[in-house]
N, C-alpha and C positions, 0 to 999 in steps of 0.2 A: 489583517487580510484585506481589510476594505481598506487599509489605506495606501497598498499595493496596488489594488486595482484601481481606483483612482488614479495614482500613476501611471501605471501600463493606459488607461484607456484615455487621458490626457496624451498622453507622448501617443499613441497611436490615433489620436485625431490630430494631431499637432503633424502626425506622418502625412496623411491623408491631405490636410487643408497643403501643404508644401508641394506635394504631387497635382493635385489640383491647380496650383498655380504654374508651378513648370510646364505639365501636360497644357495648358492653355496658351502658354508662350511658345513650345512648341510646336504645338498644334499648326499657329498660326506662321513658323519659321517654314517650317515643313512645307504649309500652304502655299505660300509666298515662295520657296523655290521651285516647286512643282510648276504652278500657275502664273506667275508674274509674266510670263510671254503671251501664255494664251489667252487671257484675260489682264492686260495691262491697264484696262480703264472702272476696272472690277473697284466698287464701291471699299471690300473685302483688304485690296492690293493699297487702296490709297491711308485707312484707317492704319495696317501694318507698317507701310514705309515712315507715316508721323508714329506713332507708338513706338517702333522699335530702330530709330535710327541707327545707331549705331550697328548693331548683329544686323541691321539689311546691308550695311557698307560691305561687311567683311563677307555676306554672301554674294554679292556684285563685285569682290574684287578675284585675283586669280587663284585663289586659296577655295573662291566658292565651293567648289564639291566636297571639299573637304569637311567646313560648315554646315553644310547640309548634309555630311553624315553623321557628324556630330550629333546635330540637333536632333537624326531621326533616333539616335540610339538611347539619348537622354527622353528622348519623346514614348521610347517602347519602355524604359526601365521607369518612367513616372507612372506608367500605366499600370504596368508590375505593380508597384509599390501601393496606386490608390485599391487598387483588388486586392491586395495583402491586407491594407487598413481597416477594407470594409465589415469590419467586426462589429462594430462599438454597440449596433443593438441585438446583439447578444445580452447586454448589462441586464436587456428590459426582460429577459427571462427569468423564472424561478428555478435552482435546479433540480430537473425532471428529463425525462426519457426527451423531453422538444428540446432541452438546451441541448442533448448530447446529439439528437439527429441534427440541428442546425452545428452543431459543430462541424458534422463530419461535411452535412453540404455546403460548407466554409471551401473546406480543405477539398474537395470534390473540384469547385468552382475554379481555385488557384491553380491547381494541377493543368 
């Protein structure tokens, strides 16, 4: 059984740190088509355009809206996913009446 969990709570931080890096690259995709007009000279806008050349091409070209729907939809299901993950200090409970009410307001919080 512990060597199950172990798994499970590897593979669901291994969810977590992947969501965490997507959500940050789209974060800032997101960012960058919303704002890149209104804020052209944005510290923000020049760091994104070097970091992510290439995904800035393809939202500057005539496909943009399309990219920047993408990006938002991949940007809500990362978000989804890092709140799905946030479990893992659950481990640090013993099982007791606290592991089962942190369970439910797990499941509370997702919904």
């Amino acid at each position: 059984l512990r060597a199950k969990n172990k798994v499970l709570s590897d593979t669901l931080a291994a969810v977590k740190e992947s969501a965490n890096r997507e959500l940050k690259k789209k974060f800032d995709m997101v960012w960058f088509a919303k704002y890149r007009y209104r804020y052209p000279n944005h510290e923000a806008c020049k760091r994104i355009d070097l970091e992510y050349k290439e995904e800035i091409e393809k939202l500057r070209s005539d496909d943009g809206d399309y990219y920047h729907g993408f990006n938002s939809g991949v940007l809500a299901a990362a978000r989804m996913f890092q709140q799905e993950a946030d479990i893992l200090h659950i481990n640090d409970i013993d099982v007791s009446p606290d592991l089962l009410a942190e369970s439910a307001k797990h499941k509370q919080k997702i919904k």
